[in-house]
py3Dmol code that shows the C-alpha trace and the ligand (Angstrom):
import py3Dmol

protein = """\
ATOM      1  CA  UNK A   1       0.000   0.000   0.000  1.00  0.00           C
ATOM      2  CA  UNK A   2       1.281   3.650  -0.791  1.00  0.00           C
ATOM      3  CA  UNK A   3       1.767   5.832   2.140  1.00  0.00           C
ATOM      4  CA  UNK A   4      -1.409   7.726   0.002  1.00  0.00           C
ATOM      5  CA  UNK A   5      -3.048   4.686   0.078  1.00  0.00           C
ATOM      6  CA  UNK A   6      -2.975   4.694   4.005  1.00  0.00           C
ATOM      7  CA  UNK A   7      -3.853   8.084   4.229  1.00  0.00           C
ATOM      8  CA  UNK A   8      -7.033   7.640   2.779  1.00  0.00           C
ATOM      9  CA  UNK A   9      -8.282   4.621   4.539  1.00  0.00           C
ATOM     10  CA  UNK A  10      -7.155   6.855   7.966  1.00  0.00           C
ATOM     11  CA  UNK A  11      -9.300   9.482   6.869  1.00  0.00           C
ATOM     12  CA  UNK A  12     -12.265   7.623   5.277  1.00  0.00           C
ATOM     13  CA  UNK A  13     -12.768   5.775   8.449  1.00  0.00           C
ATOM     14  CA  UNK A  14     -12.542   8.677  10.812  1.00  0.00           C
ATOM     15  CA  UNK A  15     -15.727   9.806   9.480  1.00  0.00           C
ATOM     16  CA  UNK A  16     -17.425   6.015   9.692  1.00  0.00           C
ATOM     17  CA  UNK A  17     -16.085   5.792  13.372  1.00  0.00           C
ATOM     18  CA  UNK A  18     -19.049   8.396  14.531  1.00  0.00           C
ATOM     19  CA  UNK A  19     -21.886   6.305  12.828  1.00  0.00           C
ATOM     20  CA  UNK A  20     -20.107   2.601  14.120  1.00  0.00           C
ATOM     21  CA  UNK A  21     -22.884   1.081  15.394  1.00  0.00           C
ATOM     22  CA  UNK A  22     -24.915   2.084  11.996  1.00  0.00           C
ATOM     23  CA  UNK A  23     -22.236   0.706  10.082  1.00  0.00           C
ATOM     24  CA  UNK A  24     -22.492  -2.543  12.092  1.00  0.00           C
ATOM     25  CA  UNK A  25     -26.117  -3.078  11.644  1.00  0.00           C
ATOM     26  CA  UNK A  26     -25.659  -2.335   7.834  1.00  0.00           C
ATOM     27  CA  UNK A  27     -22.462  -4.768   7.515  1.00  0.00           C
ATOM     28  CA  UNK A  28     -24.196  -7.921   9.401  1.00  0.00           C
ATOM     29  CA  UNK A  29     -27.634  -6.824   7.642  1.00  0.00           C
ATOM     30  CA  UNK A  30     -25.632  -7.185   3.851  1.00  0.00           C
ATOM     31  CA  UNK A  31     -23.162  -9.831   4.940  1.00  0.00           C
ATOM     32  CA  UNK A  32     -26.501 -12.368   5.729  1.00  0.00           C
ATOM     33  CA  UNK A  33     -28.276 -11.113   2.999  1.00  0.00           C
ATOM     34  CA  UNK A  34     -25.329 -12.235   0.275  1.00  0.00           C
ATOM     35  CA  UNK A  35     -24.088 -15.239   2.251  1.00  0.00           C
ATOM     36  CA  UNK A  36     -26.798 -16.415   4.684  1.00  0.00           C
ATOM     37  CA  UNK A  37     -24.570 -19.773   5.285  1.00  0.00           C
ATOM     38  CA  UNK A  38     -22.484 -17.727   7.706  1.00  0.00           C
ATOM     39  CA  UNK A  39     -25.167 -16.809   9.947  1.00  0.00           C
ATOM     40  CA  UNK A  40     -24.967 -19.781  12.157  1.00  0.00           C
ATOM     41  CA  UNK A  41     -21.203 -19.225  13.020  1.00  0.00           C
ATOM     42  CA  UNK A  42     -22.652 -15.656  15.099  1.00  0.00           C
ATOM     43  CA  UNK A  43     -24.081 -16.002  17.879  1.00  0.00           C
ATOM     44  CA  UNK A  44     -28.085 -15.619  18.034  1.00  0.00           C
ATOM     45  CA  UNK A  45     -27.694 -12.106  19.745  1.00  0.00           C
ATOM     46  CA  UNK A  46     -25.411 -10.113  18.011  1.00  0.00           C
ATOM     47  CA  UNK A  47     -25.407  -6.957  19.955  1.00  0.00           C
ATOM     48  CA  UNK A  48     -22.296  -8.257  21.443  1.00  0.00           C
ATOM     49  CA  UNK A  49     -20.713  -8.865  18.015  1.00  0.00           C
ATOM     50  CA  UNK A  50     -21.544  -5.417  16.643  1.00  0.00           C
ATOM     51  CA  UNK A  51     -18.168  -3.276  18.627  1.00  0.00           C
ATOM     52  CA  UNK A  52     -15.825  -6.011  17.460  1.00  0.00           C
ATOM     53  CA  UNK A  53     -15.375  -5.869  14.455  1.00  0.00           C
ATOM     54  CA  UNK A  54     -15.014  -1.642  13.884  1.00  0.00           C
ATOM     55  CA  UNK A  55     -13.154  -2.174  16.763  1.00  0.00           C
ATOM     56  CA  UNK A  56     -10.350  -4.251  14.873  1.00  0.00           C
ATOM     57  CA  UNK A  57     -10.685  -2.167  11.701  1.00  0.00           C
ATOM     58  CA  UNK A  58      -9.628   0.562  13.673  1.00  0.00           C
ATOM     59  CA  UNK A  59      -6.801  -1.122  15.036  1.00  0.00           C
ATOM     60  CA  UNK A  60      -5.826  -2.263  12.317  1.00  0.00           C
ATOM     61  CA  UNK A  61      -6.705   1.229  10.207  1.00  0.00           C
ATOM     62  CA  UNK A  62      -5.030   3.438  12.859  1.00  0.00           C
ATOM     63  CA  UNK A  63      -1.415   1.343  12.587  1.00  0.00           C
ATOM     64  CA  UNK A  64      -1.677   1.061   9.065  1.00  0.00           C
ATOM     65  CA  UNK A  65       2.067   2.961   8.470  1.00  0.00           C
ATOM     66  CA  UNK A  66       3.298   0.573  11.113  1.00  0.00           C
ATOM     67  CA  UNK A  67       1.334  -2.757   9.447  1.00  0.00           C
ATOM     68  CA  UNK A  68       4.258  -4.693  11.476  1.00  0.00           C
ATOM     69  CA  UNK A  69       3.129  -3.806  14.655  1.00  0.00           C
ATOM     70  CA  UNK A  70      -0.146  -5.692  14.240  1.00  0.00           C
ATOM     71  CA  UNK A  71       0.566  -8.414  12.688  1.00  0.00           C
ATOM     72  CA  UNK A  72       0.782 -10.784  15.740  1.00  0.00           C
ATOM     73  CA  UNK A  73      -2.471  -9.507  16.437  1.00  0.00           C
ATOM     74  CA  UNK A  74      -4.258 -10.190  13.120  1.00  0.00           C
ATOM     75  CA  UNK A  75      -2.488 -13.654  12.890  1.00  0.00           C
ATOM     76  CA  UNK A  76      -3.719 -14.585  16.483  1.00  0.00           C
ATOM     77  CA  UNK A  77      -7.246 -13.230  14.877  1.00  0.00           C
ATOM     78  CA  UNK A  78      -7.154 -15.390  11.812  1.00  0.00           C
ATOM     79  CA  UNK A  79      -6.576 -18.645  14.222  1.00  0.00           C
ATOM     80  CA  UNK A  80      -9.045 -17.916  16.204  1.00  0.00           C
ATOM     81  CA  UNK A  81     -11.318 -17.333  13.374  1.00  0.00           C
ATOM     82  CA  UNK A  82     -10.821 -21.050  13.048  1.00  0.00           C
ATOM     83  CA  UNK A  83     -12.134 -21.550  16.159  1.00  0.00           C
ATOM     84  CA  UNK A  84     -15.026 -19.823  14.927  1.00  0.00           C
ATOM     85  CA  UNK A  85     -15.763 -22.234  11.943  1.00  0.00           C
ATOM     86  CA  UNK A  86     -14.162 -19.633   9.624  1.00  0.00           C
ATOM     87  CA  UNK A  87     -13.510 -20.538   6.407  1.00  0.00           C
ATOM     88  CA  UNK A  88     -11.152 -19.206   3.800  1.00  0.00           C
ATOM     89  CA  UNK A  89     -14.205 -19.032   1.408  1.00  0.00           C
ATOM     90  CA  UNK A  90     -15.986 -17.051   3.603  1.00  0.00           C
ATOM     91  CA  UNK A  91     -13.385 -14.115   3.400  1.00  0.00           C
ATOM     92  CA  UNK A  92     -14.869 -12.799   0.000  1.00  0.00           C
ATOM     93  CA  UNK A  93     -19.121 -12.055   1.471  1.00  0.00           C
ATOM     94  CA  UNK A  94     -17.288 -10.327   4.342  1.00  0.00           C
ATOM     95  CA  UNK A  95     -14.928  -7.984   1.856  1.00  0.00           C
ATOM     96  CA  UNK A  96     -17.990  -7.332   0.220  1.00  0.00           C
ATOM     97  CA  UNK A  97     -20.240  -6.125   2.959  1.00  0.00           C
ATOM     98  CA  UNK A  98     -17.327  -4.366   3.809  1.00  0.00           C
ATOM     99  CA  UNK A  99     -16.948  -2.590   0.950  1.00  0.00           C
ATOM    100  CA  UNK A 100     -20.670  -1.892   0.581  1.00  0.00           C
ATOM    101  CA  UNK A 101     -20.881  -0.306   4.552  1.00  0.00           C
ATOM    102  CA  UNK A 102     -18.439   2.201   3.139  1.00  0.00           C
ATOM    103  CA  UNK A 103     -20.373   2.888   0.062  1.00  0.00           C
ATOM    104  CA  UNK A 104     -23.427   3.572   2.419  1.00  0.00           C
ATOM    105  CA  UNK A 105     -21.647   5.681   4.933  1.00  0.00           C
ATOM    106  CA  UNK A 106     -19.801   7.556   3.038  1.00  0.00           C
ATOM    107  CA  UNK A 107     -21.740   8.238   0.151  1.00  0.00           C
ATOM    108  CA  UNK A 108     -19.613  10.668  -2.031  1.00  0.00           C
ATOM    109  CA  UNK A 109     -16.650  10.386  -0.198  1.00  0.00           C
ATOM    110  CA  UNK A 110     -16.477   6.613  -1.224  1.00  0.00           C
ATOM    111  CA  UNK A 111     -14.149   7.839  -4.593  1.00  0.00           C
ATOM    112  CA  UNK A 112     -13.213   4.930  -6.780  1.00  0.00           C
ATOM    113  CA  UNK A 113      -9.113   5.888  -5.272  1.00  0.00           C
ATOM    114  CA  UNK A 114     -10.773   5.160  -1.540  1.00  0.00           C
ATOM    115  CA  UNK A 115     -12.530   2.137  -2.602  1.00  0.00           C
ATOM    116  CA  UNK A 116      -8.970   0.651  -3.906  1.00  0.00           C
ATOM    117  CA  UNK A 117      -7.476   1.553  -0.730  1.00  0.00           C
ATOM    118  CA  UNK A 118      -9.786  -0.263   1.108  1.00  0.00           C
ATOM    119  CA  UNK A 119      -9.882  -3.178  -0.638  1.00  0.00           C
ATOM    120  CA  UNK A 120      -5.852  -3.118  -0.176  1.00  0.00           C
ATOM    121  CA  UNK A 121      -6.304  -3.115   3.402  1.00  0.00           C
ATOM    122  CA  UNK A 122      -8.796  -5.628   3.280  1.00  0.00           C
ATOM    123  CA  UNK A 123      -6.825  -8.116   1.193  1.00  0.00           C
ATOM    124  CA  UNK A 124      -4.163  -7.310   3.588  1.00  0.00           C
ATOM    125  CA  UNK A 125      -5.772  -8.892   6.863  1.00  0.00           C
ATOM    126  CA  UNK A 126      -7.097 -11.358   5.008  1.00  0.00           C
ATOM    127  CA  UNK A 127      -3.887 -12.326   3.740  1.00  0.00           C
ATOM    128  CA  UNK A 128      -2.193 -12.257   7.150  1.00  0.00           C
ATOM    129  CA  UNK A 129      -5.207 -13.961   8.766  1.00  0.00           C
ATOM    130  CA  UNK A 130      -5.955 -16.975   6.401  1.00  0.00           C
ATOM    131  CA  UNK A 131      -2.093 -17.440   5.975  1.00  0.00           C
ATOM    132  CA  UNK A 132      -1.796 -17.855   9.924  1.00  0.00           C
ATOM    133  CA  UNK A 133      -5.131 -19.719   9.855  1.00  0.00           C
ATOM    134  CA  UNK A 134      -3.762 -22.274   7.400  1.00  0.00           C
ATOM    135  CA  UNK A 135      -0.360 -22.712   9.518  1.00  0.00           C
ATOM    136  CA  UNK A 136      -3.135 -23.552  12.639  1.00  0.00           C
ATOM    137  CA  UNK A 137      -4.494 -26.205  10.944  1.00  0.00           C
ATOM    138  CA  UNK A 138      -2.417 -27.749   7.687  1.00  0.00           C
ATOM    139  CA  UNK A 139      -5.342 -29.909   5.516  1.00  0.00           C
ATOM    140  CA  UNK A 140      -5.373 -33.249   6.143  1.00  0.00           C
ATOM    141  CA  UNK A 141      -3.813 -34.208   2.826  1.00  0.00           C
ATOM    142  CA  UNK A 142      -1.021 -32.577   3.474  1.00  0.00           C
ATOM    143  CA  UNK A 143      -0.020 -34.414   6.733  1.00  0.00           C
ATOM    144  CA  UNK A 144       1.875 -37.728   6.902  1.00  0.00           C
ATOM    145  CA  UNK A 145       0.413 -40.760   7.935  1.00  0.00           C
ATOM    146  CA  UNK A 146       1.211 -40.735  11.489  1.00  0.00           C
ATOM    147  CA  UNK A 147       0.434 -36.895  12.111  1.00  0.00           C
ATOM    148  CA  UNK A 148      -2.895 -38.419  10.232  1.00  0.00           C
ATOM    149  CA  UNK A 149      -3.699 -41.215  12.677  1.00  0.00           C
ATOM    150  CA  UNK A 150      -2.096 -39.496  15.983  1.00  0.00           C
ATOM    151  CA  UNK A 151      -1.870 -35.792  15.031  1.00  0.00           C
TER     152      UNK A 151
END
"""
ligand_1 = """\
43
HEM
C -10.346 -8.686 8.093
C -11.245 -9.582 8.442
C -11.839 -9.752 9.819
C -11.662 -9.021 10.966
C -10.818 -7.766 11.164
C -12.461 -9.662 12.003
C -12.531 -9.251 13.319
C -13.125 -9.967 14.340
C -12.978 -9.690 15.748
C -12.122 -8.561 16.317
C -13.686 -10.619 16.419
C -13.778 -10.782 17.936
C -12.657 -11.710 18.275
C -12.567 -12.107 19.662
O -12.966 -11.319 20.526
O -12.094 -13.226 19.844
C -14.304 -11.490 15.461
C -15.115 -12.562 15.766
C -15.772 -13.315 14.820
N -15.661 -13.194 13.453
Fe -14.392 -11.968 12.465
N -13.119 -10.733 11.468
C -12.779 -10.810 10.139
C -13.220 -11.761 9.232
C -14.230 -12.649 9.490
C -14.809 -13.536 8.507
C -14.383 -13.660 7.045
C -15.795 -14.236 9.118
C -16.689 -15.258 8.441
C -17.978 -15.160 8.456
C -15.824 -13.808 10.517
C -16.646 -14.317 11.501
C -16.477 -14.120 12.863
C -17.179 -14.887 13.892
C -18.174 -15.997 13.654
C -16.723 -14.381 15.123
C -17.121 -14.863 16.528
C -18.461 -14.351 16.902
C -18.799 -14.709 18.317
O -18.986 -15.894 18.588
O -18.905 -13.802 19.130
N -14.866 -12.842 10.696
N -13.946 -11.081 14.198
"""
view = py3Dmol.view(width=600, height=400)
view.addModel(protein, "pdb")
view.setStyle({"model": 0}, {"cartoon": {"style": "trace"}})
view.addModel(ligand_1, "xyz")
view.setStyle({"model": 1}, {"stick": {}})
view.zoomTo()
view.show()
């Protein structure tokens, strides 16, 4: 990402931050809608759910220039998004209901250069998480025999 790049994520999400819980309802409300097989993996009540996720975006926004400071963080995230029954499949519904809370809250704002920046930062997490996720838990294929039967 360019240090422009970072900049504008920074600044887009400063002026989400205000309307979080907003953006929360209309992330869960989209993500559901376009991939209802992820539903079960939340808990019924989701008013617990709705900080968490803002809350590591702007973690994760806010260190952006210092990426390396966070990534222990967001790989400890990714494995215990296997925990969660997390699949790497379901990475791409979430990017999208990402991208389309931004549209909504920002309206005008949301310029095709702040969209790419976004979906950089995105791809980012993702990366870091599913890589760490897939370290957790190598597919079965891939084991040997013995890590098969006592692994
Ligand atoms: C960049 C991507 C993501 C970020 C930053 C993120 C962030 C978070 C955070 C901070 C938590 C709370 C963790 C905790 O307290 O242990 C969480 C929980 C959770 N996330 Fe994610 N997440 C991401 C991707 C995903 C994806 C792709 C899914 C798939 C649907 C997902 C489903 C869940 C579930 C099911 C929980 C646990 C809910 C619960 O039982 O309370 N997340 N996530």
């Amino acid at each position: 990402m360019t240090p422009e790049q970072i900049k504008l994520v920074q600044d887009s999400f400063k002026k989400v931050a205000p309307i979080a819980p907003q953006a929360a309802d209309i992330f869960y409300a989209r993500l559901f809608e376009i991939a209802p097989d992820v539903r079960p993996l939340f808990p019924d009540d989701m008013s617990g759910q709705k900080g968490k996720l803002m809350g590591m975006l702007g973690t994760a926004v806010t260190n952006l220039h210092q990426v390396e400071t966070i990534i222990p963080t967001v790989q400890e995230l990714g494995r215990k998004h296997v925990g969660y029954g997390v699949k790497d499949q379901h990475y791409k519904p979430v990017g999208e209901a990402l991208v389309y809370t931004l549209e909504q809250g920002l309206g005008d704002d949301f310029t095709p250069e702040v969209k790419e920046a976004w979906i950089e930062t995105y791809m980012t997490l993702q990366g870091v998480m599913t890589a760490a996720a897939a370290e957790a838990s190598p597919p079965v294929e891939k084991k040997g025999l013995l890590a098969r039967m006592f692994g």
